[in-house]
C-alpha positions, 0 to 999 in steps of 0.5 A, a space after each residue: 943072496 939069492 933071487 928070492 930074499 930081499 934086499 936091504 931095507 932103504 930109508 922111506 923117501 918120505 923120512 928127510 922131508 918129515 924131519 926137515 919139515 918139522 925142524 923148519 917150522 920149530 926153528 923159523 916159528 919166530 916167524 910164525 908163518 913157518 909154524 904153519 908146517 907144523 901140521 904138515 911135519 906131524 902128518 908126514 912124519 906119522 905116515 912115515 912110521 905106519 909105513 915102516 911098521 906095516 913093512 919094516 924089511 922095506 923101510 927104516 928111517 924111523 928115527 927121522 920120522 919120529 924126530 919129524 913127528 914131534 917137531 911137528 907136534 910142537 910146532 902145531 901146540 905152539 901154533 895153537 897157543 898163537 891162534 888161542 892169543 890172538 883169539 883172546 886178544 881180539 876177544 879183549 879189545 871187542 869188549 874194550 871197543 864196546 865199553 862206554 866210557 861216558 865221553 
């Protein structure tokens, strides 16, 4: 190999943290606090994948970065529906509070 050809592609340093990421907010999301990495995962996950496009002889690990990326995705959908629950829970009891029942 001489001076002027690059050498091999390494994985983006930033692939393992998107996959651990994500699989720790999907796998620990019973916990809920945990679903708040979700955001962050897809982030990552997706900033991974536009640097390996942008330079593909540097970097590869786009699998763990896809695989971060969806996690993440998941993760936020099911952090969504929690919040949209307790939104409509609370929106529930208000007008449950609110109704007179005469006594």
């Amino acid at each position: 190999m001489s001076p002027q050809e690059p050498g091999p592609a390494e994985r983006h340093p930033a692939a393992e943290r998107a996959y651990a990421t994500g699989l720790a907010s999907v796998v620990g999301g019973l916990l809920v606090v945990p679903l708040l990495l979700g955001p962050w995962a897809w982030y990552l996950g997706a900033g991974v994948l536009r640097d390996v496009e942008r330079e593909p002889g540097r970097w590869t690990g786009t699998r763990r970065a896809r695989a971060g990326a969806v996690l993440g995705a998941v993760a936020t959908t099911v952090l969504g529906l929690v919040v949209l629950s307790l939104v409509g829970w609370a929106a529930v009891e208000l007008v449950a509070l609110r109704r007179d029942t005469g006594y």
